[in-house]
PDB file with one MODEL, atoms N, CA, C and O in Angstrom:
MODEL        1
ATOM      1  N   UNK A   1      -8.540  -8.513   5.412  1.00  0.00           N
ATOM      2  CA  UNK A   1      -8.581  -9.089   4.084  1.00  0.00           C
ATOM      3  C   UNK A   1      -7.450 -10.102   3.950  1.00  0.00           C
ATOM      4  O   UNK A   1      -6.347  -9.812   4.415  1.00  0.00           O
ATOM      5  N   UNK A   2      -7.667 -11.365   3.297  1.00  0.00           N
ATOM      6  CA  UNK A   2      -6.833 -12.163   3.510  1.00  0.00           C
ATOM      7  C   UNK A   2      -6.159 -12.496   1.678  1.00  0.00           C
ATOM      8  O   UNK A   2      -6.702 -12.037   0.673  1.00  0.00           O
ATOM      9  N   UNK A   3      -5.290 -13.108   1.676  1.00  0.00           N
ATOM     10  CA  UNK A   3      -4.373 -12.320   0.167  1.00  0.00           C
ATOM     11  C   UNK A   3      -4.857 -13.397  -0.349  1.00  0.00           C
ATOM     12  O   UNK A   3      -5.032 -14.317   0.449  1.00  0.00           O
ATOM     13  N   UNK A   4      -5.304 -13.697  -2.113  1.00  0.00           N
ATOM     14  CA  UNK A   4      -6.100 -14.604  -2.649  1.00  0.00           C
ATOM     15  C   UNK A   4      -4.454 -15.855  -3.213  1.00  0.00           C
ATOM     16  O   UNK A   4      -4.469 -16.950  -3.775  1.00  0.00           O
ATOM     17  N   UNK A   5      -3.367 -15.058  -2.755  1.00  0.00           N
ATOM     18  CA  UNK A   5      -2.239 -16.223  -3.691  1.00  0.00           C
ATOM     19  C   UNK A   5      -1.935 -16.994  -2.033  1.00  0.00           C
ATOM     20  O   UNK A   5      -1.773 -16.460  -0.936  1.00  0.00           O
ATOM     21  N   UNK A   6      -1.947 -18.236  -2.381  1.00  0.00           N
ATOM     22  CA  UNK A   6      -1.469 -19.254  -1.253  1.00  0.00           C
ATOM     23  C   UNK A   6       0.014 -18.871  -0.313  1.00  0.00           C
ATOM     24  O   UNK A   6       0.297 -19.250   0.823  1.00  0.00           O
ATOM     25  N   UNK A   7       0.785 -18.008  -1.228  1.00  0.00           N
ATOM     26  CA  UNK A   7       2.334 -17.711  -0.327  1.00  0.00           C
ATOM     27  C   UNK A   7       1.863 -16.134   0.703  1.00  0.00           C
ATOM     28  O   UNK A   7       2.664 -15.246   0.996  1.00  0.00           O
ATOM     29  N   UNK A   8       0.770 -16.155   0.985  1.00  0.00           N
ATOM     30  CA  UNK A   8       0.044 -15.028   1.693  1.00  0.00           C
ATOM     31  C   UNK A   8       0.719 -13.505   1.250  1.00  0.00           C
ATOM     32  O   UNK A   8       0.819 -12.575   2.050  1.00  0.00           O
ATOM     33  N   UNK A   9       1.155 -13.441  -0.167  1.00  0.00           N
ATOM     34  CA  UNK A   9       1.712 -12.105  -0.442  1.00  0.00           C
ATOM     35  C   UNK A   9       0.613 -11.270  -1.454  1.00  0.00           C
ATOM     36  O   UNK A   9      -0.190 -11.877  -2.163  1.00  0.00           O
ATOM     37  N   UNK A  10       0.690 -10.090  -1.414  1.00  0.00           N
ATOM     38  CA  UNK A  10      -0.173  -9.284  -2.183  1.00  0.00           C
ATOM     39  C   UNK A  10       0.415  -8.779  -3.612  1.00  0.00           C
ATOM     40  O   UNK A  10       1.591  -8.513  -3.856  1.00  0.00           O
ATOM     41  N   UNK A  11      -0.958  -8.698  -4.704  1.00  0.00           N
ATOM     42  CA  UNK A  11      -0.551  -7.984  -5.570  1.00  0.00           C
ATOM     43  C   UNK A  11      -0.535  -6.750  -5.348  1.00  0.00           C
ATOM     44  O   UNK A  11      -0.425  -6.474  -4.154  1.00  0.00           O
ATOM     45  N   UNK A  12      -0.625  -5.622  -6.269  1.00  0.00           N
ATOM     46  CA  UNK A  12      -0.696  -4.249  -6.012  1.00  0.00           C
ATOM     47  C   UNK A  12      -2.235  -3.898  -5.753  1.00  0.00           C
ATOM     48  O   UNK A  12      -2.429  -3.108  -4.829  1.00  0.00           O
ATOM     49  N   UNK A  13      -3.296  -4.349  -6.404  1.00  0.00           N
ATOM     50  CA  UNK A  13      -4.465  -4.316  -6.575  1.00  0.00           C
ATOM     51  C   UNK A  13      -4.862  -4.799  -5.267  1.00  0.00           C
ATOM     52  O   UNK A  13      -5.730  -4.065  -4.794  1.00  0.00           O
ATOM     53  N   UNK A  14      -4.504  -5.894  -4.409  1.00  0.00           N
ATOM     54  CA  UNK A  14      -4.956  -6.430  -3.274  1.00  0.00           C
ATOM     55  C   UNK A  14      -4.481  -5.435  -2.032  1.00  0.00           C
ATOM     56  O   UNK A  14      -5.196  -5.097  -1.088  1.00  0.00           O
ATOM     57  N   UNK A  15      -2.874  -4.985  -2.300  1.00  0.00           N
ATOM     58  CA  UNK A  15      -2.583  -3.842  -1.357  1.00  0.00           C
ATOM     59  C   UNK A  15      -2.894  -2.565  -1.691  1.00  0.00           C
ATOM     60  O   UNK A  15      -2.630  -1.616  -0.954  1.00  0.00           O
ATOM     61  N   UNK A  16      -3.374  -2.475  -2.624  1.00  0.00           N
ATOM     62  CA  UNK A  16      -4.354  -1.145  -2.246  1.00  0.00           C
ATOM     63  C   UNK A  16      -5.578  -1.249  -1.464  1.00  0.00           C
ATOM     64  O   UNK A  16      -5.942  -0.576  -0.499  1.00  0.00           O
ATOM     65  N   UNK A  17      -6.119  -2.176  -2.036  1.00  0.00           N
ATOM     66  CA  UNK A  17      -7.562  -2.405  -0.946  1.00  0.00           C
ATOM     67  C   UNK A  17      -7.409  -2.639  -0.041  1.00  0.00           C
ATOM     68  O   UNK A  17      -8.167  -2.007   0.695  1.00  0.00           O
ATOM     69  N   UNK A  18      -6.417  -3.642   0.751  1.00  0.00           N
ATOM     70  CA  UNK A  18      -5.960  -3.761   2.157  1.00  0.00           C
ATOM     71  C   UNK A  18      -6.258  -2.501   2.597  1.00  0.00           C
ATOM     72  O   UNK A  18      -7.165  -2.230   3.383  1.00  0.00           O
ATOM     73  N   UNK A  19      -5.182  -1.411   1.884  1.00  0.00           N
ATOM     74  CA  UNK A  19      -4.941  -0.119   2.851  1.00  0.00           C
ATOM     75  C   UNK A  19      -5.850   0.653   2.455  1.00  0.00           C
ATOM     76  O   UNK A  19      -5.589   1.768   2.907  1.00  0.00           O
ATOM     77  N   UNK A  20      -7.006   0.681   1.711  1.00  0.00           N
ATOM     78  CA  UNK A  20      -7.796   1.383   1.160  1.00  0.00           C
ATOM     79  C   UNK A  20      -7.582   2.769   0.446  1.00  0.00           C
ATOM     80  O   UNK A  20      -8.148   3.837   0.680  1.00  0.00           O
ATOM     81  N   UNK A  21      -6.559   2.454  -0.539  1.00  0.00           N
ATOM     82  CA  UNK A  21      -5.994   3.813  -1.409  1.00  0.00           C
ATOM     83  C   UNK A  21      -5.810   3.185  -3.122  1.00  0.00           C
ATOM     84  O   UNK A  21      -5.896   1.985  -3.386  1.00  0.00           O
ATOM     85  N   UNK A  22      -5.546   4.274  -4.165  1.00  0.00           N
ATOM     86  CA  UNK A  22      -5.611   3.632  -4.795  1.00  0.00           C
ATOM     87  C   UNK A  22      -4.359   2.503  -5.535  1.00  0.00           C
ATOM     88  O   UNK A  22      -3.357   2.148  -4.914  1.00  0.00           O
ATOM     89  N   UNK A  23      -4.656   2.099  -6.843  1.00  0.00           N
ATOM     90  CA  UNK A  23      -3.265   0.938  -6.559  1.00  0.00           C
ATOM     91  C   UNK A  23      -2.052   1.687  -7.336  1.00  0.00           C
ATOM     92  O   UNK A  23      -0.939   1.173  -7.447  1.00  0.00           O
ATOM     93  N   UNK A  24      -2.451   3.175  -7.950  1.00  0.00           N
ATOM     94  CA  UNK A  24      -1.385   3.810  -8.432  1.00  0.00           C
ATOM     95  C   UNK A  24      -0.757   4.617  -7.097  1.00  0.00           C
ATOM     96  O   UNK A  24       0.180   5.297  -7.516  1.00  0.00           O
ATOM     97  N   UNK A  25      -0.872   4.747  -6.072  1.00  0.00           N
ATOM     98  CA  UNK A  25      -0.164   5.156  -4.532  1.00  0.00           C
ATOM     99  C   UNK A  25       0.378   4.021  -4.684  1.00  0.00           C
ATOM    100  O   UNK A  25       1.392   4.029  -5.382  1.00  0.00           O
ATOM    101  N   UNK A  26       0.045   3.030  -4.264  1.00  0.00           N
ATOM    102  CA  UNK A  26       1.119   1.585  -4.266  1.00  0.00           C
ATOM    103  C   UNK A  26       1.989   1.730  -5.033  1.00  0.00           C
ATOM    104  O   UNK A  26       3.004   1.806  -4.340  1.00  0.00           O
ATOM    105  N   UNK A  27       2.321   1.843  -6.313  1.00  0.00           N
ATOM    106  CA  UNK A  27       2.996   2.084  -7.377  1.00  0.00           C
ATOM    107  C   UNK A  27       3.921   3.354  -7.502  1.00  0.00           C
ATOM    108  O   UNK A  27       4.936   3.291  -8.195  1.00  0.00           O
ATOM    109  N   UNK A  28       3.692   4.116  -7.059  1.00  0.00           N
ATOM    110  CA  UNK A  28       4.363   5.463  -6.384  1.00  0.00           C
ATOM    111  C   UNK A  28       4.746   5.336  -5.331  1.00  0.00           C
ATOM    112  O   UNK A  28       5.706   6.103  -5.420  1.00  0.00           O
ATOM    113  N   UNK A  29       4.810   4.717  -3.653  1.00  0.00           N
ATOM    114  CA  UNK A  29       5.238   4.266  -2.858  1.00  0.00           C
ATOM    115  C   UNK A  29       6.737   3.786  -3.169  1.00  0.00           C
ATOM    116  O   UNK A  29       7.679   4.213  -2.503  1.00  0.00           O
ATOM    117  N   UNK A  30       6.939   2.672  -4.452  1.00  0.00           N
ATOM    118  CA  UNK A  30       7.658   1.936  -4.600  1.00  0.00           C
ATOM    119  C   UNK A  30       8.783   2.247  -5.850  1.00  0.00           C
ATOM    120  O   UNK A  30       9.899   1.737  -5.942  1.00  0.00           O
ATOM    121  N   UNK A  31       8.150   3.256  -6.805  1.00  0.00           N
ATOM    122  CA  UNK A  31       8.877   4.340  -7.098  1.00  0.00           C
ATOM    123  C   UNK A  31       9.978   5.411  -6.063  1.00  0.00           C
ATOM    124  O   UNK A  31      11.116   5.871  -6.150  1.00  0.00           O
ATOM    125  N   UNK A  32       8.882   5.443  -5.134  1.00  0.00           N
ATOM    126  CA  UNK A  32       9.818   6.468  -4.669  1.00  0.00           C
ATOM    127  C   UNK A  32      10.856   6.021  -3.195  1.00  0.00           C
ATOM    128  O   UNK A  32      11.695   6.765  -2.688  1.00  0.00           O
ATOM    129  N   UNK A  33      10.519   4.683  -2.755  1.00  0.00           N
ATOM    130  CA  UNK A  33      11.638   3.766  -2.139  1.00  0.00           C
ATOM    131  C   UNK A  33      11.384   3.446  -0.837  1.00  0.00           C
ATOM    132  O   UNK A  33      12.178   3.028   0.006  1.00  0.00           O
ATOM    133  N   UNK A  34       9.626   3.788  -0.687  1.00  0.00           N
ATOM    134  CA  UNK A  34       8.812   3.673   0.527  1.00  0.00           C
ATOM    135  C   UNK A  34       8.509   2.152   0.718  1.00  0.00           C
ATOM    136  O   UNK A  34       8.532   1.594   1.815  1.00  0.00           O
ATOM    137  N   UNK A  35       8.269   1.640  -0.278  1.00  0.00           N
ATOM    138  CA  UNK A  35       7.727  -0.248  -0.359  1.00  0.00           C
ATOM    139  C   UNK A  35       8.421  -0.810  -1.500  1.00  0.00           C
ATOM    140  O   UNK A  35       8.233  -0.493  -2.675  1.00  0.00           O
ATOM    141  N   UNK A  36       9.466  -1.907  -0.937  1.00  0.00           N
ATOM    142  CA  UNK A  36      10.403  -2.640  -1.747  1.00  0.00           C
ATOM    143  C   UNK A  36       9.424  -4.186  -1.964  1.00  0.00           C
ATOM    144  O   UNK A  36       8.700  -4.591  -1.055  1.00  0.00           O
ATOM    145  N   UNK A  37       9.536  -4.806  -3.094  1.00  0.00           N
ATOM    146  CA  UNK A  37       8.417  -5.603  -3.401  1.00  0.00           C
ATOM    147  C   UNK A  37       9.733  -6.610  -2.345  1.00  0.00           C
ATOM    148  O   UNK A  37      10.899  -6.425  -1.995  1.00  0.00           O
ATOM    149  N   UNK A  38       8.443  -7.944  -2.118  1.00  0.00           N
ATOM    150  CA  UNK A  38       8.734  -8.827  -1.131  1.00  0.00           C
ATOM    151  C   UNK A  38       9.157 -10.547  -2.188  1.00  0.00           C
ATOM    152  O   UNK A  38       9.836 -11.554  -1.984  1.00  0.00           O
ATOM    153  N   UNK A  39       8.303 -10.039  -3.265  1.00  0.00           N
ATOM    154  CA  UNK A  39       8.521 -11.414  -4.673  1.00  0.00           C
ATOM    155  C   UNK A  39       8.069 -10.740  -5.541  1.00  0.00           C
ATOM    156  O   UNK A  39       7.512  -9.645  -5.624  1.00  0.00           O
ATOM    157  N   UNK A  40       8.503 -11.858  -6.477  1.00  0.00           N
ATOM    158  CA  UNK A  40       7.432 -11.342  -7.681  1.00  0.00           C
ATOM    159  C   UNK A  40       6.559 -12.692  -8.175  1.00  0.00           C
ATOM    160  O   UNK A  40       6.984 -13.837  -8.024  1.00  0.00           O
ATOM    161  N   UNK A  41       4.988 -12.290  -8.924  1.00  0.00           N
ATOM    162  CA  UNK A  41       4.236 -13.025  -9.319  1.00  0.00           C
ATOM    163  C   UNK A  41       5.061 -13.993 -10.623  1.00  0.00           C
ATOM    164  O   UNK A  41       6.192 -13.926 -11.106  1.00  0.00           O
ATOM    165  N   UNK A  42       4.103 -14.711 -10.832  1.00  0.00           N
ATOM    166  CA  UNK A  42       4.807 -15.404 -12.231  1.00  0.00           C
ATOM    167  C   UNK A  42       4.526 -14.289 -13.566  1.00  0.00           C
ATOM    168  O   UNK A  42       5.254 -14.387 -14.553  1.00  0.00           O
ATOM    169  N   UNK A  43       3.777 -13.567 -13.539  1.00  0.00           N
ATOM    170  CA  UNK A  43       4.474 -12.649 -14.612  1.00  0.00           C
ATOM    171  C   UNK A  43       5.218 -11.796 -14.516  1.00  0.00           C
ATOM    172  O   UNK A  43       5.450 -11.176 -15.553  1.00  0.00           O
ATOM    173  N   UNK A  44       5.963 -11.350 -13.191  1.00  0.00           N
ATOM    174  CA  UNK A  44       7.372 -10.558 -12.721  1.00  0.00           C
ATOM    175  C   UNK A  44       6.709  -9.542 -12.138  1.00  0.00           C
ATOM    176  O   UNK A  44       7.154  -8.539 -12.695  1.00  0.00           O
ATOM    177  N   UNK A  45       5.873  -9.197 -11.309  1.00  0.00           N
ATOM    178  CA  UNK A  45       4.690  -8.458 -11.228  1.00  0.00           C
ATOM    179  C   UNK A  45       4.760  -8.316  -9.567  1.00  0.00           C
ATOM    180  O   UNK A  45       4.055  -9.113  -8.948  1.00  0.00           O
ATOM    181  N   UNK A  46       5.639  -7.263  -8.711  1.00  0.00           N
ATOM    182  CA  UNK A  46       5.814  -6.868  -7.451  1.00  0.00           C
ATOM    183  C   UNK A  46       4.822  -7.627  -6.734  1.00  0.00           C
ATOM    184  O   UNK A  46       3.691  -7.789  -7.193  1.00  0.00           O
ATOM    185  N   UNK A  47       5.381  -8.334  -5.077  1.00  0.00           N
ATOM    186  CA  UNK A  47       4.075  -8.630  -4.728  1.00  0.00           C
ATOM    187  C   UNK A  47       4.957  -8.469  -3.131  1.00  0.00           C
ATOM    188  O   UNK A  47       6.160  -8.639  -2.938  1.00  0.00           O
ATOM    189  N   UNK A  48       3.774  -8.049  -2.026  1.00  0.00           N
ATOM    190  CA  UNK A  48       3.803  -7.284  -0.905  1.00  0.00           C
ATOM    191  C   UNK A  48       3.652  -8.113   0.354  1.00  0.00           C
ATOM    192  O   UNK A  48       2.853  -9.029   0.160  1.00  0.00           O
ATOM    193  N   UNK A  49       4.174  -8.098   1.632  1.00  0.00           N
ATOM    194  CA  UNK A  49       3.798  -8.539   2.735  1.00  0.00           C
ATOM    195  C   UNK A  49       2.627  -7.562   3.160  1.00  0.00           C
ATOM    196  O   UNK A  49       2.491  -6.447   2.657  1.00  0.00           O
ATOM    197  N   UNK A  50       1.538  -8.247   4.438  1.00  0.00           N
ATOM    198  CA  UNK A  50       0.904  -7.236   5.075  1.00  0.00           C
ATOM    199  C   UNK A  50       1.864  -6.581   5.954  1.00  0.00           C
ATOM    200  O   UNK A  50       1.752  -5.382   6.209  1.00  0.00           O
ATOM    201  N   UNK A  51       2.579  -7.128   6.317  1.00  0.00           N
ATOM    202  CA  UNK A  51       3.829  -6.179   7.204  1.00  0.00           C
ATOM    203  C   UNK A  51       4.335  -4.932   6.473  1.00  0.00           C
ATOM    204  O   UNK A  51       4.155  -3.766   6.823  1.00  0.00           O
ATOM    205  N   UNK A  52       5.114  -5.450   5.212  1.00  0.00           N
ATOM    206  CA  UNK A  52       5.381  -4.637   4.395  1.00  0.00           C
ATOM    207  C   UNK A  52       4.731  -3.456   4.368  1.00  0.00           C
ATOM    208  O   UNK A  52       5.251  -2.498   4.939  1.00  0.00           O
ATOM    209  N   UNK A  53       3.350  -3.296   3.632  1.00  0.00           N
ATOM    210  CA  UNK A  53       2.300  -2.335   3.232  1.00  0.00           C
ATOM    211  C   UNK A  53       1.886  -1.874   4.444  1.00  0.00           C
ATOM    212  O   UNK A  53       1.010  -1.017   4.329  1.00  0.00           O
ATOM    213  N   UNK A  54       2.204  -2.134   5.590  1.00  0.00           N
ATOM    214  CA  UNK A  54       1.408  -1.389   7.246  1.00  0.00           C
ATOM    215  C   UNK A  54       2.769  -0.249   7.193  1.00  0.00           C
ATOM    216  O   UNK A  54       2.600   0.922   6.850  1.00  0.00           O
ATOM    217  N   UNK A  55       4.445  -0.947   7.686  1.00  0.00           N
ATOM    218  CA  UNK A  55       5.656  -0.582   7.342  1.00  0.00           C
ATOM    219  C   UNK A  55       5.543   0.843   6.638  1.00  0.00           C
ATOM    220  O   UNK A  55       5.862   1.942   7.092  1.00  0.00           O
ATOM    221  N   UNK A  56       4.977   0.498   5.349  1.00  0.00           N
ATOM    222  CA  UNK A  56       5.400   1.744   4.613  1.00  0.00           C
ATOM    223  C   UNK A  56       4.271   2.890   4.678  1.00  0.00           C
ATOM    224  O   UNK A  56       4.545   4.090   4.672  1.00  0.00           O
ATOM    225  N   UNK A  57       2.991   2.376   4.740  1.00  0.00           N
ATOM    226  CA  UNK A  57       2.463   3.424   5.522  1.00  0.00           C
ATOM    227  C   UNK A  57       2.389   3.975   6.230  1.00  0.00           C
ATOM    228  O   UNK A  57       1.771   5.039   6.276  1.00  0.00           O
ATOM    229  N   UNK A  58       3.265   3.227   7.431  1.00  0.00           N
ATOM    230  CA  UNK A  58       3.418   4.622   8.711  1.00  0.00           C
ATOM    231  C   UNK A  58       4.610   5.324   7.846  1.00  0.00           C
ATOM    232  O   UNK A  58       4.443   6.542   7.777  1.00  0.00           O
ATOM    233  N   UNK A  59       5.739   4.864   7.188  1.00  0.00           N
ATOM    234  CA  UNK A  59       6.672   6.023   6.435  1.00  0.00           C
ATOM    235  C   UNK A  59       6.218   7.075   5.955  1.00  0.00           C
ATOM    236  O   UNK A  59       6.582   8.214   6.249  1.00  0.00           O
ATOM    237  N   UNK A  60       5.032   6.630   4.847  1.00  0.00           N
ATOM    238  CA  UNK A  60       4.847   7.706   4.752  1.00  0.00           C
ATOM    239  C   UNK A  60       3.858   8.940   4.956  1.00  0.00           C
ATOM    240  O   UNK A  60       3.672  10.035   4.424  1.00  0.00           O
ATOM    241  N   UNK A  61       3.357   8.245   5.930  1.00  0.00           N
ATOM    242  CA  UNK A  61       2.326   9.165   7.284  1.00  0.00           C
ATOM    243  C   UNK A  61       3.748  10.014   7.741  1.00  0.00           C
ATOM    244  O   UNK A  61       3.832  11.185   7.373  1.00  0.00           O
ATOM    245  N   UNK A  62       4.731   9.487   8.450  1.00  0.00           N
ATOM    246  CA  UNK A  62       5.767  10.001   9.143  1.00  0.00           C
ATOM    247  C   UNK A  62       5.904  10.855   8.609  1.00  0.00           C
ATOM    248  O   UNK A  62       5.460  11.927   9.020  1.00  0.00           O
ATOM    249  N   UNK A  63       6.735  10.717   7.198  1.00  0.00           N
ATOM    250  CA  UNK A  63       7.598  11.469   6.304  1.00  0.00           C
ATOM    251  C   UNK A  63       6.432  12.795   6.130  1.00  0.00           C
ATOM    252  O   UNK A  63       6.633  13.984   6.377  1.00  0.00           O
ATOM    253  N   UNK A  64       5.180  12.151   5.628  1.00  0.00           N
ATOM    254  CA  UNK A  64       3.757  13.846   5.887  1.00  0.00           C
ATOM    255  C   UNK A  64       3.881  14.557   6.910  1.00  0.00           C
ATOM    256  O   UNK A  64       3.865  15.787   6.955  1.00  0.00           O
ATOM    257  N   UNK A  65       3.962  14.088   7.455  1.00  0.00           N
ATOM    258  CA  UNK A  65       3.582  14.779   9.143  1.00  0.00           C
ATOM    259  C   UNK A  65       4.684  15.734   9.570  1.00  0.00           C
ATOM    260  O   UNK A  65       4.541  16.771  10.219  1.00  0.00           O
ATOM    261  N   UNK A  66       5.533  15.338   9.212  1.00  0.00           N
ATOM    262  CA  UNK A  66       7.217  15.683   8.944  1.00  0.00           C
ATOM    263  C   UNK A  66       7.543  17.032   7.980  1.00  0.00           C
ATOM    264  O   UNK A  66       8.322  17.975   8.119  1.00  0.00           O
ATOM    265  N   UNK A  67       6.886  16.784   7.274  1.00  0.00           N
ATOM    266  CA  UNK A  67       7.113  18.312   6.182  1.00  0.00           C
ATOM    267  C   UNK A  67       6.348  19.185   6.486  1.00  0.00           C
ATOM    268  O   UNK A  67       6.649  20.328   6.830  1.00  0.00           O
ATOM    269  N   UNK A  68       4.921  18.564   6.351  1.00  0.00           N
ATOM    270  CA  UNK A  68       3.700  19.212   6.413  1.00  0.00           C
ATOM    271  C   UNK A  68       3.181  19.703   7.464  1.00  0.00           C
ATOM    272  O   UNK A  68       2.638  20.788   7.258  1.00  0.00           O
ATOM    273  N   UNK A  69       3.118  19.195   8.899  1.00  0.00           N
ATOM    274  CA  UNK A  69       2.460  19.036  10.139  1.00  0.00           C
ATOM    275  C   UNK A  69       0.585  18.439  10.051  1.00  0.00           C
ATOM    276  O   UNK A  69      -0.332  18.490  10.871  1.00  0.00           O
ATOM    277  N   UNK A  70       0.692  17.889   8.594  1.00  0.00           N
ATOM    278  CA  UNK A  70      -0.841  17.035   8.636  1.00  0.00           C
ATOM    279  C   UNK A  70      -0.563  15.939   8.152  1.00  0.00           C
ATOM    280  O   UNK A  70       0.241  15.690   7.254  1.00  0.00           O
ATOM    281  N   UNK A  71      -1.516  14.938   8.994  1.00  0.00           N
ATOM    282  CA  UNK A  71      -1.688  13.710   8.757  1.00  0.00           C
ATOM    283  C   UNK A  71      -2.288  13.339   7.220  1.00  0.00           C
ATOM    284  O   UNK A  71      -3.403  13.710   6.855  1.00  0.00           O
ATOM    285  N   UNK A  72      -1.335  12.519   6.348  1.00  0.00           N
ATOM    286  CA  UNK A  72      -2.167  12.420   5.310  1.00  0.00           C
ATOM    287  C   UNK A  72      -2.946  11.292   5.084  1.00  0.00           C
ATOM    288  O   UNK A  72      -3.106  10.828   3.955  1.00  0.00           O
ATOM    289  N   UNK A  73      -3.475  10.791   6.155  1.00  0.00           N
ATOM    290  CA  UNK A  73      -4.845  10.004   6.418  1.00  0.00           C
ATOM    291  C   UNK A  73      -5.708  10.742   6.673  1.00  0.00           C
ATOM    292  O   UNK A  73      -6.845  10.299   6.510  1.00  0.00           O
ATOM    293  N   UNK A  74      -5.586  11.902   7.084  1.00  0.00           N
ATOM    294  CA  UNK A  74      -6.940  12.527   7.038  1.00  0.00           C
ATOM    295  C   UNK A  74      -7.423  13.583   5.891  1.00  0.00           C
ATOM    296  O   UNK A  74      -8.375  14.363   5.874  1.00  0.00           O
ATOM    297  N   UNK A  75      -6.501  13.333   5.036  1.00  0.00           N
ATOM    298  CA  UNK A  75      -6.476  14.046   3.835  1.00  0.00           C
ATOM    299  C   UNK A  75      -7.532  13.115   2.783  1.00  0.00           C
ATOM    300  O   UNK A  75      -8.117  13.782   1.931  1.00  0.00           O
ATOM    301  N   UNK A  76      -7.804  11.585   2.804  1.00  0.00           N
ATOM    302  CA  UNK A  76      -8.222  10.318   2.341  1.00  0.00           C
ATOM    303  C   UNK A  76      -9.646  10.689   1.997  1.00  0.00           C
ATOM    304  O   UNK A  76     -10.428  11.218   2.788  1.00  0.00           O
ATOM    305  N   UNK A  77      -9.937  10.334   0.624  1.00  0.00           N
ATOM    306  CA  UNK A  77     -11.905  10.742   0.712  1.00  0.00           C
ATOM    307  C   UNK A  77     -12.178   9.414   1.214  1.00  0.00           C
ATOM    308  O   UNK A  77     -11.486   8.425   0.975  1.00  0.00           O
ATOM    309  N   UNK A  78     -13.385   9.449   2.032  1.00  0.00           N
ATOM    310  CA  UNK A  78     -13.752   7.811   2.463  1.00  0.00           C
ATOM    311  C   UNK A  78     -14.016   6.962   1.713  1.00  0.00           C
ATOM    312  O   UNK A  78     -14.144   7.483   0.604  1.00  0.00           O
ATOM    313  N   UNK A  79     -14.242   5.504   1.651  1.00  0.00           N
ATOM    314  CA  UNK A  79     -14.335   4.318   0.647  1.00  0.00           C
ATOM    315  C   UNK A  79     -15.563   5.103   0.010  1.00  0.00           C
ATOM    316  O   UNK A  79     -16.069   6.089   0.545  1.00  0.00           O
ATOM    317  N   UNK A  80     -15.935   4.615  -1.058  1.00  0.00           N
ATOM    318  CA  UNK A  80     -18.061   4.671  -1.257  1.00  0.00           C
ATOM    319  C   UNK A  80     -18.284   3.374  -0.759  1.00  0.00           C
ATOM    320  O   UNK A  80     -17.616   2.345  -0.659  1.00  0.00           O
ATOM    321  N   UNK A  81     -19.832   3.864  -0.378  1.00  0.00           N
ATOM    322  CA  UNK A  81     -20.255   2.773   0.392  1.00  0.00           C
ATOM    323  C   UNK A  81     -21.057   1.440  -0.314  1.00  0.00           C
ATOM    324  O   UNK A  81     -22.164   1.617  -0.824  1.00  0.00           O
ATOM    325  N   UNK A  82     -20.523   0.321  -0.306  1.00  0.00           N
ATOM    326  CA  UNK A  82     -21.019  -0.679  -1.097  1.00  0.00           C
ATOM    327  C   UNK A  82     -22.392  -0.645  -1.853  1.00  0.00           C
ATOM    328  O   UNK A  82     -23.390  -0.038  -1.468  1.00  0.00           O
ATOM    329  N   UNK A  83     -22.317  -1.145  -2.610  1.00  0.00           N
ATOM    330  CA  UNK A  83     -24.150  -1.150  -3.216  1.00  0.00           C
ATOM    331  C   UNK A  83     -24.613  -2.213  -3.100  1.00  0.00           C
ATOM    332  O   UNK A  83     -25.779  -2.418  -3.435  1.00  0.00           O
TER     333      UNK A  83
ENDMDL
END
């Protein structure tokens, strides 16, 4: 997926769908000090590298795997399938 703003950075809404979760995980990610925003939009509005959002998902795969001993990608209900 390629990011719709010309400086190739994501909103929250775009990095959720990238990673296919929803965009309140994004938002909790960054609460809790997993994904530091990269800019902000013109309304002051966090915005993400794809590096970034790959970055913090292996954190916090790691950090799961780490407490828990399960992957919490496989915890994920799958997309629904387009209509």
């Amino acid at each position: 997926m390629l990011p719709s703003r010309p400086d190739g950075l994501y909103g929250t809404v775009e990095s959720a769908r990238l990673l296919r979760v929803d965009p309140a995980l994004i938002r909790k990610w960054r609460k809790r000090g997993y994904l530091a925003p990269q800019g902000l939009d013109e309304r002051g509005w966090p915005l993400h590298t794809a590096e970034a959002l790959r970055a913090a998902e292996k954190l916090v795969r790691e950090h799961g795997i780490r407490l828990t001993g399960v992957d919490p990608r496989l915890l994920r209900k799958p997309p629904p399938l387009a209509a």
